[in-house]
C-alpha positions as CSV (number, residue, x, y, z in Angstrom):
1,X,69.4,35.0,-45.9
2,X,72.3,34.4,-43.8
3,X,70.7,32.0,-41.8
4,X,69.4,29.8,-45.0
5,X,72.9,29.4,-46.0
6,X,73.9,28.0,-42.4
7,X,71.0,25.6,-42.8
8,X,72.5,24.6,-46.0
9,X,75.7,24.3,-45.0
10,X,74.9,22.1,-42.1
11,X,72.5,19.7,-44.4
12,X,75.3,19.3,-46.1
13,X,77.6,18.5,-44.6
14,X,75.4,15.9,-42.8
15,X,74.4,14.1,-46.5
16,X,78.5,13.8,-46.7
17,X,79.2,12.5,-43.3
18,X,76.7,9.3,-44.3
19,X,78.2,8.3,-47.8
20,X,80.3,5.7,-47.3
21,X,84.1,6.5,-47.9
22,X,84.0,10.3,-47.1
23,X,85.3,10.1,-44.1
24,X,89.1,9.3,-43.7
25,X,89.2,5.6,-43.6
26,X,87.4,2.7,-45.6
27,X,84.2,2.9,-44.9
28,X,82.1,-0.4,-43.9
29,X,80.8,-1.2,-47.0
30,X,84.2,-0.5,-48.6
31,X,85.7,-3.4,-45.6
32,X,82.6,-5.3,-46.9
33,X,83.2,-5.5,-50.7
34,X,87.1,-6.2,-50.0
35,X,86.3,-9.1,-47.7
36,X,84.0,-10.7,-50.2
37,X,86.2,-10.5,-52.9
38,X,89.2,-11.9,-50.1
39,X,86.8,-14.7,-49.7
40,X,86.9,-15.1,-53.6
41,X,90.6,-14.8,-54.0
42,X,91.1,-17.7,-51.3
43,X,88.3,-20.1,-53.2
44,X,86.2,-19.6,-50.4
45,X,82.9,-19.7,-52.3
46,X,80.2,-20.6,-49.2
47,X,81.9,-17.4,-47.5
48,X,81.6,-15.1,-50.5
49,X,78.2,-16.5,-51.1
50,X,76.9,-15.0,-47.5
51,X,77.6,-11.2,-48.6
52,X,74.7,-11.7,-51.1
53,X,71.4,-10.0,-50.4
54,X,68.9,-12.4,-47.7
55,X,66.7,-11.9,-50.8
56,X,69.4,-12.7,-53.2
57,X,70.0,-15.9,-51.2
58,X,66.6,-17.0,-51.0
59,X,66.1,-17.6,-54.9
60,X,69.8,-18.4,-55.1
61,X,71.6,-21.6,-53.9
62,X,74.3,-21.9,-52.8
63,X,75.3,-24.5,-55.5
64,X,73.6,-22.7,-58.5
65,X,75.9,-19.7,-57.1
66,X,79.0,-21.8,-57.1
67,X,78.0,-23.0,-60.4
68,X,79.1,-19.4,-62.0
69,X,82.1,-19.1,-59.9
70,X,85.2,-19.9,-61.1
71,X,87.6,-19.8,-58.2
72,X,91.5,-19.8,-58.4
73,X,91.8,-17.2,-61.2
74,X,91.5,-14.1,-59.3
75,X,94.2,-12.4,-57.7
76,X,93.1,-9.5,-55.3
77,X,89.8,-7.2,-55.5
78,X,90.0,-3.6,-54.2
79,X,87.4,-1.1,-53.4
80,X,88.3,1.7,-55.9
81,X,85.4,4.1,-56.0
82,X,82.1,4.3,-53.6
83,X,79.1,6.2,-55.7
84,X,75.9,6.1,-53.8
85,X,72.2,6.8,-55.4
86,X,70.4,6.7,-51.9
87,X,71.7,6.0,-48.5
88,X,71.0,2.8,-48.9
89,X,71.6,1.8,-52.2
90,X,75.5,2.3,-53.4
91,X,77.6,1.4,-56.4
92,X,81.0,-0.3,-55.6
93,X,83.8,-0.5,-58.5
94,X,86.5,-3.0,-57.8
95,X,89.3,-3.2,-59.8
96,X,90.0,-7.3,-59.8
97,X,93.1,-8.4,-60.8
98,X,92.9,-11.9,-62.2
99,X,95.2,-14.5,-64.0
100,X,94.7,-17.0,-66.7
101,X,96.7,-19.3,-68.8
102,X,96.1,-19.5,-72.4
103,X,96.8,-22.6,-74.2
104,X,100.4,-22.6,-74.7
105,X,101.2,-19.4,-73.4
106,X,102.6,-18.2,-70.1
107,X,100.0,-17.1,-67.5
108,X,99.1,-13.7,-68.0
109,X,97.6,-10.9,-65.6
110,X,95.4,-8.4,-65.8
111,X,93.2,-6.1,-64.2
112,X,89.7,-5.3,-64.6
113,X,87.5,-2.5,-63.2
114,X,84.3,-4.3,-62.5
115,X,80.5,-2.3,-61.0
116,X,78.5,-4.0,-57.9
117,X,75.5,-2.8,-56.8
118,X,75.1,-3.0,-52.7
119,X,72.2,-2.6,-50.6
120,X,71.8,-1.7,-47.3
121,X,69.5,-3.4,-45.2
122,X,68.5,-3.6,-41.5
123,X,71.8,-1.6,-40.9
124,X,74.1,-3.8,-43.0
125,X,75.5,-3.9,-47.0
126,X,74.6,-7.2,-49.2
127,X,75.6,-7.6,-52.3
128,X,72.8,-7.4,-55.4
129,X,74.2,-9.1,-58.3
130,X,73.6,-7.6,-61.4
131,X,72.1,-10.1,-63.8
């Protein structure tokens, strides 16, 4: 009985060691995610564009993606929580902080906490939007 446990104890701690942001620093998908959204945050559309999935990319111009993008009104994106399903398949909040201007009204900020699905594939992370 003694033994199991040791077993256990060592698969677990294995499982942990491959979730992204267990260990102490950000993990790469976490350094992923925040570049994408630094890409955002500087209007840099065609470089935010190349985190999305090869598969993503393939029924997804580059145009029709710039077409729902709305650069200039985001502020920073950070990598709050890491939640993964599989070892290859995580969810990623990022709480975005954004400004807008209302007609005639200052420009106000705020912060939303917003869910990304990424995958990992051939030993990297792509975003999968979720539509």
């Amino acid at each position: 009985m003694k033994g199991w446990f040791s077993v256990w104890v060592i698969l677990l701690l294995a499982a942990c060691a491959e979730i992204p942001g267990k260990a102490g620093g950000p993990s790469a998908l976490e350094k992923r995610a925040e570049a994408r959204w630094e890409w955002l945050v500087q209007g840099k559309v065609a470089e935010a564009y190349a985190y999305l999935s090869p598969a993503t990319r393939e029924v997804t111009s580059l145009e029709k993606y710039s077409g729902g993008i709305k650069p200039g009104i985001w502020r920073s994106g950070t990598v709050s929580k890491v939640s993964c399903t599989a070892e290859e398949v995580c969810s990623v909040e990022v709480d975005v902080k954004y400004a807008f201007k209302p007609r005639g009204a200052p420009i106000l900020e705020s912060v939303t906490a917003l869910k990304e699905t990424w995958r990992k594939v051939a030993g990297e992370w792509w975003l999968v939007p979720n539509e």
